[in-house]
C-alpha positions in Angstrom: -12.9 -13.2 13.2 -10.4 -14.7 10.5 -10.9 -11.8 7.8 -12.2 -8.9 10.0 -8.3 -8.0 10.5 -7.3 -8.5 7.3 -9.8 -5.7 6.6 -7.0 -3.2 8.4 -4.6 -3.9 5.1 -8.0 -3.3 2.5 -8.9 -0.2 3.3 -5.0 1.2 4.3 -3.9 0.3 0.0 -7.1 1.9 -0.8 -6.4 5.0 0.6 -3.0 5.0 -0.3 -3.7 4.1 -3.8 -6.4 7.0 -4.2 -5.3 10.0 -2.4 -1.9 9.4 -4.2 -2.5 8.8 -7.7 -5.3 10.6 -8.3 -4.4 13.9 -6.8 -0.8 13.6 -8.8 -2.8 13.2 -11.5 -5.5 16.2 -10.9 -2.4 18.3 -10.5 -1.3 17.5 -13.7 -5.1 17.9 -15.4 -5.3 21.5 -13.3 -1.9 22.2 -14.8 -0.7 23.0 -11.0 2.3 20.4 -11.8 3.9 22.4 -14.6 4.1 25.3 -12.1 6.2 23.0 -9.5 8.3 21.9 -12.9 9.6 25.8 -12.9 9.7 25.8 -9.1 13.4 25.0 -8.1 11.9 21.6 -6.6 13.7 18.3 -7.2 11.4 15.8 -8.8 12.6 13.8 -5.2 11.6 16.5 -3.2 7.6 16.7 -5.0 7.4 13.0 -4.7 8.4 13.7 -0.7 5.6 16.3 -0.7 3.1 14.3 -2.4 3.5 11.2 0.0 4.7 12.5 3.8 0.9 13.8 4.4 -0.4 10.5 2.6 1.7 8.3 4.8 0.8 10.3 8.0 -3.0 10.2 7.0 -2.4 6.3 6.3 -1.0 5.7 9.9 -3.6 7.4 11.2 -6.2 5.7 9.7 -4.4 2.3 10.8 -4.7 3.0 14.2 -8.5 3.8 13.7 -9.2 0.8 11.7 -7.5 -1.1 14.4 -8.7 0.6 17.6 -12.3 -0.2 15.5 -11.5 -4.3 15.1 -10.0 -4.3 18.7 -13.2 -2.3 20.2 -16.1 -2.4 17.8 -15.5 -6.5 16.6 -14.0 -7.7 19.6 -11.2 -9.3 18.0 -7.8 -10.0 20.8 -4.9 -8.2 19.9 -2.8 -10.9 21.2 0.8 -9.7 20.0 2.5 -6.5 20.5 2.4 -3.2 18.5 6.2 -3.0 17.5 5.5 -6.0 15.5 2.6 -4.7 13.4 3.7 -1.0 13.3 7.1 -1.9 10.6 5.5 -4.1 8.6 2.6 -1.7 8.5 4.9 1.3 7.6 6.6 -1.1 4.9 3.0 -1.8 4.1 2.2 2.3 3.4 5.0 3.0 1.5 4.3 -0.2 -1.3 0.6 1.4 -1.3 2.3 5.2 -1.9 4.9 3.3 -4.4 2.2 1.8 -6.4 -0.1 4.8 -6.3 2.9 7.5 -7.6 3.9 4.3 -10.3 0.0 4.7 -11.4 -0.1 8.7 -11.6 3.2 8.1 -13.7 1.5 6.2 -16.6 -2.0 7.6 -16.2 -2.9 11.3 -18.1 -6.3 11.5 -16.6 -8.3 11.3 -12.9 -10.5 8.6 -14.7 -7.7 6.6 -16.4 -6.1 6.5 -12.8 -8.9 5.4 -11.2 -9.1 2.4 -13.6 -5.9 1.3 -13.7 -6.0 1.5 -9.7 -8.8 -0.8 -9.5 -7.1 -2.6 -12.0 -4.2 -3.6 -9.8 -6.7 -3.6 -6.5 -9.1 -5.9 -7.1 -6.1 -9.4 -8.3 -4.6 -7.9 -5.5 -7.2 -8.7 -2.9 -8.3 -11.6 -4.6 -4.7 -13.2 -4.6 -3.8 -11.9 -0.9 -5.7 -14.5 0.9 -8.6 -12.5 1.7 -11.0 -14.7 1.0 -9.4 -17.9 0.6 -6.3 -19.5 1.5 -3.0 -18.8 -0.9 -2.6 -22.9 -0.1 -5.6 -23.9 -1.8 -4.6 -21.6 -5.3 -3.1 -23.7 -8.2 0.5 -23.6 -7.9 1.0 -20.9 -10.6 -1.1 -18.0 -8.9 0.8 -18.9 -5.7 3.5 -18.3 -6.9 2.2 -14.8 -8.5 1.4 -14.1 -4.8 4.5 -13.7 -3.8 4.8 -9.8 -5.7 1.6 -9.0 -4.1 2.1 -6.5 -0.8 -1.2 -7.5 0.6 -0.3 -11.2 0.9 2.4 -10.4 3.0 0.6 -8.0 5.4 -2.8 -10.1 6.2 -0.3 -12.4 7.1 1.4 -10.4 9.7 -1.9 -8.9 10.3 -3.5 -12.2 10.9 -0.3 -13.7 13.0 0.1 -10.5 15.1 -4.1 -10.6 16.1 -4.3 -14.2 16.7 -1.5 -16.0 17.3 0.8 -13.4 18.8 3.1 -14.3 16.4 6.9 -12.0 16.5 9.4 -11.1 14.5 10.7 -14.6 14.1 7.8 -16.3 12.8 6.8 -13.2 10.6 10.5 -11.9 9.3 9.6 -13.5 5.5 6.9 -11.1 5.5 9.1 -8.3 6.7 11.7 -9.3 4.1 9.1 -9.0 1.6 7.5 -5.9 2.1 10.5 -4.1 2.5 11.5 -5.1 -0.8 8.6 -5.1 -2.5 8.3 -1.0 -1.4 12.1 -0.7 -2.4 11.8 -1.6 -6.0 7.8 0.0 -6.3 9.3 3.2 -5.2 12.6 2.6 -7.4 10.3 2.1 -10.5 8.1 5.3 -9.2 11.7 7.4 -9.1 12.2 6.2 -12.3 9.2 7.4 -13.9 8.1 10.1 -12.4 11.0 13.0 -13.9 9.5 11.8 -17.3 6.2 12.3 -16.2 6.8 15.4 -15.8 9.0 16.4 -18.9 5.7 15.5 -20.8 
C-alpha cells in the first residue's frame, strides 16, 4: 500500500526521460534536426515542440496510472486532486528538463539511453522508494534534496494516505518548482549548442 503510489512518479520520469531524450537525439542521428536548424524556428520554439506532446502524453498517463492504483490496487485517494495535479505538472516538466539536458550532451540513441539510466536508477534509489530518506546516512540525505522524485512520492504518498494539503506539502512544491526551473534553465542553455554542432 506504502510504495504502490509512489509507483505513479516511476513510471511518469520514465516516460518523460525516454520519449524526450531519445527522440531529440534520433532526430539528430536521422539528420531531421539540421533541417529544423535552417527552418526559421527559435531553438525555444523546437524545445516547445519537442516537449508540449510529451507533457500532454505524461498527464495522460498520470491519470491512468492513478485511475489503475485507485481501481486496480485499492489504494484510498484520501486528498483532493488540485493538490496532486501542480506538483505533478512541476513533476513532468523536471522529467522533460532532465530528458532535453541528456539529448543535449548525448550524440547517439544508445549513449542517451545510458546516461538516462544513469541518472534513473540513484534517482529511485535515493527518492525513498524503497526505504526511508531518514534511515540514509546523513550525506545522501542531504544529496536527496536535488532529486525530483524525493519530493513527489512525498506528495504522492501525503496526498493518497494522509490527505495531506498544500500546507503540509508546500516544501515539496517549493522544490519541484525549482528544481524544473533551473533543469530547464541548464537545458536552454545547452541546447542552441547542441545544435550548432
Amino acid at each position: 500500500m506504502y510504495n504502490v503510489p509512489a509507483v505513479i512518479g516511476v513510471i511518469v520520469l520514465l516516460m518523460c526521460l525516454l520519449l524526450t531524450a531519445l527522440t531529440v537525439v534520433r532526430e539528430r542521428e536521422l539528420g531531421t534536426l539540421d533541417q529544423l536548424m535552417v527552418s526559421p524556428l527559435t531553438p525555444s520554439e523546437l524545445m516547445l515542440g519537442k516537449t508540449i506532446p510529451v507533457a500532454a502524453v505524461a498527464v495522460i498517463d498520470l491519470m491512468l496510472i492513478t485511475a489503475v492504483t485507485i481501481l486496480w490496487f485499492d489504494i484510498p485517494f484520501r486528498g483532493a486532486p488540485y493538490v496532486l495535479l501542480p506538483a505533478a505538472l512541476a513533476f513532468i516538466l523536471a522529467g522533460l528538463s532532465i530528458g532535453l539536458l541528456i539529448s543535449t550532451i548525448s550524440k547517439t540513441q544508445q549513449e542517451a539511453f545510458m546516461v538516462m539510466f544513469l541518472f534513473l536508477l540513484p534517482a529511485i534509489i535515493l527518492s525513498g522508494f524503497f526505504y526511508p530518506v531518514s534511515s540514509m546516512p546523513v550525506v545522501f540525505q542531504w544529496v536527496t534534496v536535488l532529486n525530483p522524485v524525493r519530493h513527489f512520492l512525498e506528495v504522492v504518498r501525503g496526498v493518497f494516505l494522509k490527505d495531506a494539503g498544500f500546507a503540509a506539502l508546500w516544501p515539496q512544491f517549493v522544490s519541484l518548482s525549482v528544481l524544473a526551473i533551473a533543469t530547464l534553465s541548464l537545458a536552454v542553455i545547452r541546447f542552441p549548442k547542441t545544435l550548432g554542432r
